[in-house]
N, C-alpha and C positions, 0 to 999 in steps of 0.2 A: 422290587426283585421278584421273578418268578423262578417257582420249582416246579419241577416236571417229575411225577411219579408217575414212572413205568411196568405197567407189568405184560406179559404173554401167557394166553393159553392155549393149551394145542384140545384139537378133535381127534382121535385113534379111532381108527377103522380098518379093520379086515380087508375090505373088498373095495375102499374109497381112497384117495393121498389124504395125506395128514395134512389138515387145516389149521390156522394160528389168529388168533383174535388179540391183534396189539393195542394195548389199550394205555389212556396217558390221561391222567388227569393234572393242570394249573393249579398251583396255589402261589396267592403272592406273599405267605406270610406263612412262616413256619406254625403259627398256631392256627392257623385259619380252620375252621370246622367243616366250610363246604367248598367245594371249587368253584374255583374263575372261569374254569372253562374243563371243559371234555372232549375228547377226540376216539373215535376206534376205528380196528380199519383191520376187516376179515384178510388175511392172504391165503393164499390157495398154494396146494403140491408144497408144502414147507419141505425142509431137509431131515431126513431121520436124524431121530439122536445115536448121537456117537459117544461113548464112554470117554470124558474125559476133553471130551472136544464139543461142549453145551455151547459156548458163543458162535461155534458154527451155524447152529440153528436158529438161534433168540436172536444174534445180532442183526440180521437184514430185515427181523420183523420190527426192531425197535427202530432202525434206523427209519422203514417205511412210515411209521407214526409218528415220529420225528418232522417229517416234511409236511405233513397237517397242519403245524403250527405255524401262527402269525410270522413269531420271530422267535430264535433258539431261546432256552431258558438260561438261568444265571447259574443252575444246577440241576443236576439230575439224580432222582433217588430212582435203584432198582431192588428188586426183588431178589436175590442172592448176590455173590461175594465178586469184588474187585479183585480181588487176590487169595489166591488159591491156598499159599503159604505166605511165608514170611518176604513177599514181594520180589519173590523168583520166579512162582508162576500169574502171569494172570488168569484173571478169571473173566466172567462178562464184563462187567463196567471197567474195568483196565483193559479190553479190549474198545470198548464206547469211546472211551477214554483219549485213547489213542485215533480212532474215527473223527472227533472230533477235535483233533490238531490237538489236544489238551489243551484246551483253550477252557470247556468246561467243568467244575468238578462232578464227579460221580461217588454218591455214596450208596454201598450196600447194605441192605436191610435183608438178612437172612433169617429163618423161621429153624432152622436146624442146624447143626453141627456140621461141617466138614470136616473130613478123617482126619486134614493135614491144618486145622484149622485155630489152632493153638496160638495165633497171632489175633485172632478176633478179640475186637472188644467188647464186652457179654453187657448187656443193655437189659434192665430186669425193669418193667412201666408196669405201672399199674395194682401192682403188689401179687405180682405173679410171680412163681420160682422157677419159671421157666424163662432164659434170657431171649433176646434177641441176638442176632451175632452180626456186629456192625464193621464197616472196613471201607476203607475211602482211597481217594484219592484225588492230589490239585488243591485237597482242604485238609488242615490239620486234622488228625482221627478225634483230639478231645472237642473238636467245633462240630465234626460231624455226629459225634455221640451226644450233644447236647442240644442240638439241632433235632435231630430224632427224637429226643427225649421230651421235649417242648410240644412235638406233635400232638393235635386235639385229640381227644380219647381218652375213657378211663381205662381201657383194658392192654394190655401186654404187646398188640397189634396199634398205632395208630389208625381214627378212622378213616384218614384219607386214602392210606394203603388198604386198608379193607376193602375201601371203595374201590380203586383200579383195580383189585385182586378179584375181584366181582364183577364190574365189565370186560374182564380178560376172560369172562367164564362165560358173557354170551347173557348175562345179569344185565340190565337195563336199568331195576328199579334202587331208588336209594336206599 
């Protein structure tokens, strides 16, 4: 099995277009500590952010790193919410989701609260009191909270996301 953690970073500039460094790191095991494989891939002119309309932006950079890979993964972890509420709105990965015929699952891994996010399932690792705020879809939410929860790391972040969350920042080293 492989999983595909995705993340995006953008560049903000005054006087330049906004740049996006999509970044995706392999694993074939939910505990696994290092990757199978790496991929990044700078895009250039991204789309401003729009209030409320975030997969406008992040979706065509994930999807461009998406195509780096050998062959699609068996799932995909992102960096914020599948769903926005209580699976009325989507969010990025319910839109991923949906790009990829829902053929794959997409679980989100968010660092903070959404206003309307009262559906999250609050994931505490590491003996931190600060949860993570988890949400899926294509997979049961208690497979994808346990799936997460298994991730290698002692700290509140798994360290394979730390890791994409760091070549998404233009980070190289492990």
């Amino acid at each position: 099995m492989t999983i595909a953690c995705i993340d995006v970073g953008y560049t903000e500039s005054e006087s330049k277009p906004t740049t996006a460094i999509a970044a995706c790191v392999v694993i074939n095991d939910w505990r696994d500590s290092h990757s199978a494989s790496e991929y990044t891939l700078r895009i250039r002119n991204v789309r401003d952010y729009e209030p409320g309309q975030f997969y406008r932006r992040e979706l065509p950079c994930i999807e461009a790193v998406l195509t780096k890979l050998p062959q699609l993964p068996r799932c995909i972890v992102v960096d914020g919410y599948v769903w926005l509420d209580d699976e009325d709105h989507p969010g990025l990965g319910a839109y991923l989701y949906r790009f990829l015929n829902e053929c794959i699952p997409v679980i989100g891994v968010a660092k903070n609260p959404f206003k309307h996010s009262t559906h999250a399932t609050h994931l505490r690792r590491g003996g931190s009191a600060r949860p993570l705020y988890i949400t899926a879809v294509g997979i049961p939410i208690a497979q994808a909270v346990h799936n997460i929860a298994a991730m290698h790391g002692p700290h509140r972040f798994p360290s394979i996301l730390r890791r994409v969350d760091r070549l998404s920042r233009g980070e190289q080293t492990s």
